[in-house]
C-alpha positions in Angstrom: 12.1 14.0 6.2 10.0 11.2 6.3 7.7 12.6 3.9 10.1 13.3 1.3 11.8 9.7 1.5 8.1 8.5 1.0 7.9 11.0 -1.9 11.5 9.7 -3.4 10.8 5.7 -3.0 7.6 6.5 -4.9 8.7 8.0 -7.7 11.4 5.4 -8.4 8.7 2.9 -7.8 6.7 4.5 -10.7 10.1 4.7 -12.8 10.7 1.1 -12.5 7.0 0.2 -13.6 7.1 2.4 -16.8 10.5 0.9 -17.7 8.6 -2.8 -17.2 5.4 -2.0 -19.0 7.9 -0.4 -21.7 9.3 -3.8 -21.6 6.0 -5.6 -22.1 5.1 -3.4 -25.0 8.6 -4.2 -26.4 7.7 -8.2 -25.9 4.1 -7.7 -27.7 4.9 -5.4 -30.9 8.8 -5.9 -31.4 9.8 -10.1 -30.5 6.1 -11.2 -31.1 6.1 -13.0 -27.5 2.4 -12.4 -26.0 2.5 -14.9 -23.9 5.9 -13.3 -22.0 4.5 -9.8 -21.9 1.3 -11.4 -20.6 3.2 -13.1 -17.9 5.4 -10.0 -16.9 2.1 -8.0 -16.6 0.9 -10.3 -13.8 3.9 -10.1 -11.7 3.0 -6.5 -12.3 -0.2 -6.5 -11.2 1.2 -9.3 -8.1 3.5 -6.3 -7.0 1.0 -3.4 -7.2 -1.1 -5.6 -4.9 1.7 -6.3 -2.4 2.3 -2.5 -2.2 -0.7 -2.0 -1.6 -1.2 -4.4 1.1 1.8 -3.1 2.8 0.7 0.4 2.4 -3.0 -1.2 3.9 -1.0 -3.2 6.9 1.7 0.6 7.8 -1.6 2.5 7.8 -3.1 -0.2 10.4 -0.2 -0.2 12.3 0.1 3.5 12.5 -3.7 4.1 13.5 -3.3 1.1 16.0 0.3 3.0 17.5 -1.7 6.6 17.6 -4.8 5.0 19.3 -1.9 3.5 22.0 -0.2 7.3 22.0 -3.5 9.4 23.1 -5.1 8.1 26.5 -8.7 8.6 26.4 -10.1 8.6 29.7 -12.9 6.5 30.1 -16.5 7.0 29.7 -17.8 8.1 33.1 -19.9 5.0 34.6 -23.3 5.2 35.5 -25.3 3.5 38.1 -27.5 0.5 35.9 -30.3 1.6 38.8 -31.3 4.5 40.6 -32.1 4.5 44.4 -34.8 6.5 45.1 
């Protein structure tokens, strides 16, 4: 379940972009506005790093929740000195 939501969100993330950079390339070639399509690929490239810090931070927090999940037992201590 939760893999295919993953699987869904992603692909409609990757729908979205390829409508926008269809959007850029309409700005460039079609209304002659560079400096537009220039400024709509850097709130591109400002998403695609906030998805990727979010996707850095859930796989933290999910490594951080299975560490919490498994108890280890500690290491056995051993004497610093041994009485002979």
């Amino acid at each position: 379940m939760y893999r295919q939501l993953v699987h869904e969100i992603t692909q409609t993330f990757k729908k979205i972009s390829d409508e926008i950079i269809d959007i850029e390339n309409k700005l460039r070639s079609q209304h002659n506005l560079p400096e537009v399509a220039k400024f709509v690929a850097k709130v591109q490239e400002e998403e695609k790093l906030k998805l990727e810090t979010v996707r850095y931070r859930l796989s933290c927090e999910s490594n951080v929740a299975s560490d919490f999940q498994v108890k280890k037992p500690p290491p056995p201590s051993l004497p610093l000195f041994q009485v002979i």
